[in-house]
Biotite code that builds the C-alpha atoms (Angstrom):
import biotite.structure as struc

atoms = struc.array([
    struc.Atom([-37.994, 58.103, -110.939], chain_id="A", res_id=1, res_name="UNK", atom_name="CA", element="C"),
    struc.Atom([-36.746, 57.197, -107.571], chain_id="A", res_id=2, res_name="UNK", atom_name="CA", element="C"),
    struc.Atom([-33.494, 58.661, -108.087], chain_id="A", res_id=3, res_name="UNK", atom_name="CA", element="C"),
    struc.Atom([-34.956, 61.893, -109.118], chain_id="A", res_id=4, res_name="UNK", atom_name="CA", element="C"),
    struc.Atom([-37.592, 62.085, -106.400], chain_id="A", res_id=5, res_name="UNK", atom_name="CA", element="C"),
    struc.Atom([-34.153, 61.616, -103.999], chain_id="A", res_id=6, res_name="UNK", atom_name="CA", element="C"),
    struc.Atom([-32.365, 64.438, -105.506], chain_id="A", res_id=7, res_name="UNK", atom_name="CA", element="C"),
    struc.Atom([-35.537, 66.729, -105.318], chain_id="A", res_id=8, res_name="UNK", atom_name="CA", element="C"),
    struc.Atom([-34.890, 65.941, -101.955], chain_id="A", res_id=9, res_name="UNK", atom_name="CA", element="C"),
    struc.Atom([-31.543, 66.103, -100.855], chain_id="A", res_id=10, res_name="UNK", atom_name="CA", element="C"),
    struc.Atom([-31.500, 69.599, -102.840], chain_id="A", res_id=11, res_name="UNK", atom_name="CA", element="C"),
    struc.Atom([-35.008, 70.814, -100.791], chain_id="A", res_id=12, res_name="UNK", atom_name="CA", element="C"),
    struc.Atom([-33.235, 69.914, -97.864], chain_id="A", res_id=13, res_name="UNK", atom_name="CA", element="C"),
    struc.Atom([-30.334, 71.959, -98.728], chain_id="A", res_id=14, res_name="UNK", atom_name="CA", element="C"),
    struc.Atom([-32.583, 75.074, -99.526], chain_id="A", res_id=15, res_name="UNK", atom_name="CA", element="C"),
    struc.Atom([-34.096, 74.755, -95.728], chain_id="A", res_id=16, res_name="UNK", atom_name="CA", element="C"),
    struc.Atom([-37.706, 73.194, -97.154], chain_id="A", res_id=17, res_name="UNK", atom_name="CA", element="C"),
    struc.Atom([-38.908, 69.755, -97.991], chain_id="A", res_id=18, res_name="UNK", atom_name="CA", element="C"),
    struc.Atom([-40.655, 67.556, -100.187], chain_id="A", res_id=19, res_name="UNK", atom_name="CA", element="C"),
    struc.Atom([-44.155, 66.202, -99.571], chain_id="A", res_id=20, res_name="UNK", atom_name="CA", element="C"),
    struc.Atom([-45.127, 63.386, -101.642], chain_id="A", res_id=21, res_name="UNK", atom_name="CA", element="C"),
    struc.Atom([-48.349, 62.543, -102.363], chain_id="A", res_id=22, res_name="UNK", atom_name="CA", element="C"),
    struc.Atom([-50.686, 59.726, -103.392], chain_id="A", res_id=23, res_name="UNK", atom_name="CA", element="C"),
    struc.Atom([-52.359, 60.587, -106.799], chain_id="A", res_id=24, res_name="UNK", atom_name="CA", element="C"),
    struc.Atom([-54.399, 57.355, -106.336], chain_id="A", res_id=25, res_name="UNK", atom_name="CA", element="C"),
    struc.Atom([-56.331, 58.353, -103.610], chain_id="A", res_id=26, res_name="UNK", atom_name="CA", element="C"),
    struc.Atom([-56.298, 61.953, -103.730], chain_id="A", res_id=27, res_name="UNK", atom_name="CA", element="C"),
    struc.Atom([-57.693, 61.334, -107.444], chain_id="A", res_id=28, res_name="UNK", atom_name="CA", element="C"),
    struc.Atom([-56.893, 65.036, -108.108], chain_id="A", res_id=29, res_name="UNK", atom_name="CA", element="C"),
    struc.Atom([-57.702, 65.219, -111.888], chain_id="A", res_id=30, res_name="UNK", atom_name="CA", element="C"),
    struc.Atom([-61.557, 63.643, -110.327], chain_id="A", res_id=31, res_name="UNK", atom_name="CA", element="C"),
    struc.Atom([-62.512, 65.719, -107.536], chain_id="A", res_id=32, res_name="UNK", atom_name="CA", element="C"),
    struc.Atom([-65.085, 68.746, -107.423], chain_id="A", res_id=33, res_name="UNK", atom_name="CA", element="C"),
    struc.Atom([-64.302, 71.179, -104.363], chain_id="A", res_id=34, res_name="UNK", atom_name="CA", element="C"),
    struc.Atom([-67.949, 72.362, -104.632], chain_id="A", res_id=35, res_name="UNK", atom_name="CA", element="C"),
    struc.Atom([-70.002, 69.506, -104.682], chain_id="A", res_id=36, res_name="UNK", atom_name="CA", element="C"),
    struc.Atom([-67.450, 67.005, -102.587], chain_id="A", res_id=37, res_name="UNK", atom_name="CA", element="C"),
    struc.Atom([-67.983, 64.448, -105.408], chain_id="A", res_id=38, res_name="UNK", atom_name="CA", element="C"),
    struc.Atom([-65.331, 62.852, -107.428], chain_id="A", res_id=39, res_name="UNK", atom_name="CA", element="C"),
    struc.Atom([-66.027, 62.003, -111.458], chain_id="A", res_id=40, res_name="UNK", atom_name="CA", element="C"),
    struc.Atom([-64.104, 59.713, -113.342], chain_id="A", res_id=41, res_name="UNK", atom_name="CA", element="C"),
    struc.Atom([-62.996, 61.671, -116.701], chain_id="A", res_id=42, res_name="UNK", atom_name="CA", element="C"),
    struc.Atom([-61.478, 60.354, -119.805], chain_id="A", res_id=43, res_name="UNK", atom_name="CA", element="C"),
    struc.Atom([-57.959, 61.766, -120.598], chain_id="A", res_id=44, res_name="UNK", atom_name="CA", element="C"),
    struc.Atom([-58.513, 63.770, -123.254], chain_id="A", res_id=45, res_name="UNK", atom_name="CA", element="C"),
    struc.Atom([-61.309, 65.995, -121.147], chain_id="A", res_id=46, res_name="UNK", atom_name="CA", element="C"),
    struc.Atom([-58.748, 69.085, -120.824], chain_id="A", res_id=47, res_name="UNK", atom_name="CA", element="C"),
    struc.Atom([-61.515, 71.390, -118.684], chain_id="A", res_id=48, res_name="UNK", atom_name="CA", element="C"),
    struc.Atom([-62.837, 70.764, -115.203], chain_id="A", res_id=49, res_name="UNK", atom_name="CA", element="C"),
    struc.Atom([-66.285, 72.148, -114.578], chain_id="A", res_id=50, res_name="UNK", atom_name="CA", element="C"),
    struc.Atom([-66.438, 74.155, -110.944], chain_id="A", res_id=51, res_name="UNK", atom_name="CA", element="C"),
    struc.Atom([-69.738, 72.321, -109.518], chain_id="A", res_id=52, res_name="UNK", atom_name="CA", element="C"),
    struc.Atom([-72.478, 73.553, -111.669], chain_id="A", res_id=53, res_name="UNK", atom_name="CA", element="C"),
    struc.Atom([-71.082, 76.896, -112.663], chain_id="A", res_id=54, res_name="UNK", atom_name="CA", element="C"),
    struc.Atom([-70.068, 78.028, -115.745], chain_id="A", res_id=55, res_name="UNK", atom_name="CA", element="C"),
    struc.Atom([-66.905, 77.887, -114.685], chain_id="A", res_id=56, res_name="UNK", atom_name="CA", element="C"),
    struc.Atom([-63.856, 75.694, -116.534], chain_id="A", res_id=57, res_name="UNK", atom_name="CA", element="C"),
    struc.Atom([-60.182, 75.049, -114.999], chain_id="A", res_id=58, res_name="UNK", atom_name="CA", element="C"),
    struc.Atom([-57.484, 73.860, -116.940], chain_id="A", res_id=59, res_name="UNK", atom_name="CA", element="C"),
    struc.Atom([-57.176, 69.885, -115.980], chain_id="A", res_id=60, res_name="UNK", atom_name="CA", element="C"),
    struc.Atom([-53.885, 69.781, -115.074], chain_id="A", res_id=61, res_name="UNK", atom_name="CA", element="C"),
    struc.Atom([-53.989, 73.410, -113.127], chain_id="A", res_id=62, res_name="UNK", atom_name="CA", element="C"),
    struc.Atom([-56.982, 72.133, -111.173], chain_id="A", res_id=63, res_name="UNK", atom_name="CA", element="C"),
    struc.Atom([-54.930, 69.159, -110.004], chain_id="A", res_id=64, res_name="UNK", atom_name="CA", element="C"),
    struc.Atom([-51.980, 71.196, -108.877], chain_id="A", res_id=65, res_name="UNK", atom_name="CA", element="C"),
    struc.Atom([-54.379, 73.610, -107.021], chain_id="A", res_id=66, res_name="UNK", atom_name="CA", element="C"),
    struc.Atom([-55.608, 70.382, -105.497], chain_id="A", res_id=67, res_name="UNK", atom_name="CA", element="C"),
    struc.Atom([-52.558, 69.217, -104.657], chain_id="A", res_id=68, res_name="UNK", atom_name="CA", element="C"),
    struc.Atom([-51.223, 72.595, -103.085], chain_id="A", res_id=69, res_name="UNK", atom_name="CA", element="C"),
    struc.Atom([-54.061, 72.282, -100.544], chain_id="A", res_id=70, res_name="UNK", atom_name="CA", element="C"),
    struc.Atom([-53.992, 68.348, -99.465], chain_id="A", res_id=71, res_name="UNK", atom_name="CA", element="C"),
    struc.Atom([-53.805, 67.084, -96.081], chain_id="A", res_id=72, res_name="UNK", atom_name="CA", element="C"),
    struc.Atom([-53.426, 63.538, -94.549], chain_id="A", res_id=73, res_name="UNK", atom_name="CA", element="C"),
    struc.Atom([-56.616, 62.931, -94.441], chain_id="A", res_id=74, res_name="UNK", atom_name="CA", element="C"),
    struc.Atom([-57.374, 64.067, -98.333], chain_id="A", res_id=75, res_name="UNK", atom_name="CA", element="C"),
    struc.Atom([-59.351, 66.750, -99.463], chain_id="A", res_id=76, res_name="UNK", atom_name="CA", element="C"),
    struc.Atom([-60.345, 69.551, -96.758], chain_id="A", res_id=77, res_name="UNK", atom_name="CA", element="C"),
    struc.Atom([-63.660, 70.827, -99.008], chain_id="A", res_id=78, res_name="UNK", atom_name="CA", element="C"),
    struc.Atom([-63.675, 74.325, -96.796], chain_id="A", res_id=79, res_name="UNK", atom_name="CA", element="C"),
    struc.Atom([-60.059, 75.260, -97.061], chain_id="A", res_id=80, res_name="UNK", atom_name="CA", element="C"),
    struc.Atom([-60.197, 74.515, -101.085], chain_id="A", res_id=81, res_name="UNK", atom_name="CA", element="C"),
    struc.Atom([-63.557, 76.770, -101.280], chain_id="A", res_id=82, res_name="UNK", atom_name="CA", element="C"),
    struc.Atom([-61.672, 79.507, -99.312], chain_id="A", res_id=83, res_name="UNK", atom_name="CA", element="C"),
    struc.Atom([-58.743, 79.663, -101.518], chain_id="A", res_id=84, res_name="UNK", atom_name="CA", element="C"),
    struc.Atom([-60.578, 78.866, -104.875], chain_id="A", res_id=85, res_name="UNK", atom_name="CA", element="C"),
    struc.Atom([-61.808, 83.198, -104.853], chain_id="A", res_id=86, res_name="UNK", atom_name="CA", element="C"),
    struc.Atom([-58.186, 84.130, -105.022], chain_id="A", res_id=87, res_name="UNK", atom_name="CA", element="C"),
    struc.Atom([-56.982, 81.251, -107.567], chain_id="A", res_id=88, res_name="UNK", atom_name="CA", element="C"),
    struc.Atom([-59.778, 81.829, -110.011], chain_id="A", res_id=89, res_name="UNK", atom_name="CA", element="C"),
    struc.Atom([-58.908, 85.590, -110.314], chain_id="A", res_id=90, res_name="UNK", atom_name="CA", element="C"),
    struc.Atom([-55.159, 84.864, -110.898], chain_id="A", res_id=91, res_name="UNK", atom_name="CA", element="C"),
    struc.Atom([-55.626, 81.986, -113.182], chain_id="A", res_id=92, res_name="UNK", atom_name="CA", element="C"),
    struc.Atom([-58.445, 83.809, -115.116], chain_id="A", res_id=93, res_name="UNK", atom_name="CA", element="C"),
    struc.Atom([-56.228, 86.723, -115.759], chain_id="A", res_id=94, res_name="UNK", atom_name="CA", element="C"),
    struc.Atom([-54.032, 83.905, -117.833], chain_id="A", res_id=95, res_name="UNK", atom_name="CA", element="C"),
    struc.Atom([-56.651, 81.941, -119.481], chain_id="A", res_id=96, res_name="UNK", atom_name="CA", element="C"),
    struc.Atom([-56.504, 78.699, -117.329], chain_id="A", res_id=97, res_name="UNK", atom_name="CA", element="C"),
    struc.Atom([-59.866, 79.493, -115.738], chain_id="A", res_id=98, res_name="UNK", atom_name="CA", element="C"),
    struc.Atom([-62.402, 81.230, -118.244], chain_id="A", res_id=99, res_name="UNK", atom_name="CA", element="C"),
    struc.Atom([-66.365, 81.223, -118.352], chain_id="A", res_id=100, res_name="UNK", atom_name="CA", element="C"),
    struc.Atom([-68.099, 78.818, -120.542], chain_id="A", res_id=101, res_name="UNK", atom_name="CA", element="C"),
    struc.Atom([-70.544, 80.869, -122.870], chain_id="A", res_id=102, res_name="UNK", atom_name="CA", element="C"),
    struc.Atom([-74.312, 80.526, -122.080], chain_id="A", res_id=103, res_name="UNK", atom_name="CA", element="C"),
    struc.Atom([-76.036, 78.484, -124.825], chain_id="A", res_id=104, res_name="UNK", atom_name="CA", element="C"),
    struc.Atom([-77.567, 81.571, -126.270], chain_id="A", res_id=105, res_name="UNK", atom_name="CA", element="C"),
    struc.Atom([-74.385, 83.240, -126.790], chain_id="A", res_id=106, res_name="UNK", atom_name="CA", element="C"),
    struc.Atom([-72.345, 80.238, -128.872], chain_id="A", res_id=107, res_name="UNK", atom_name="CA", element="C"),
    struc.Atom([-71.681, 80.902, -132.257], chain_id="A", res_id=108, res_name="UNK", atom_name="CA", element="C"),
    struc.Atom([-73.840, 78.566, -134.601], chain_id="A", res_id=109, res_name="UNK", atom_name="CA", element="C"),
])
């Protein structure tokens, strides 16, 4: 792993840009909620994140990158995620890694 994460960075480097590494332990991506500024531990094979008490479900893993696009020293920065989150949901809605959760009274039986 090392020797890859040094190649991602000699060839970033090369391209003008760099990489940013960051710590999945205390960021706890796949466990934080934007909306409600808590963090839930979730067993692995939960694939959906609930956004705060909406209806709303993000793909696990896409959640955690949209985390991670928006982390700063100093962890999460709750207003900057809430800003961006309008423009994320409507792209990744449009390709089925956000939908809407049915109400109860709309599930099939």
């Amino acid at each position: 792993m090392g020797m890859f994460v040094e190649h991602l960075k000699r060839k970033a480097e090369s391209a003008g840009s760099k990489v940013i590494e960051l710590n999945a332990y205390t960021l706890k991506m796949s466990q934080y909620d934007p909306p409600t500024n808590t963090y839930t531990k979730k067993p692995l094979k939960v694939r959906w994140h609930r956004w705060g008490g909406t209806r709303t479900l993000v793909q696990r893993d896409v959640m955690s990158a949209f985390l991670a696009c928006y982390a700063t020293d100093k962890g999460h920065d709750q207003a900057l995620l809430l800003r961006k989150w309008t423009t994320a949901e409507a792209l990744l809605s449009g390709s089925g890694l956000c939908r809407q959760e049915p109400r109860n009274d709309q599930k099939d039986s």
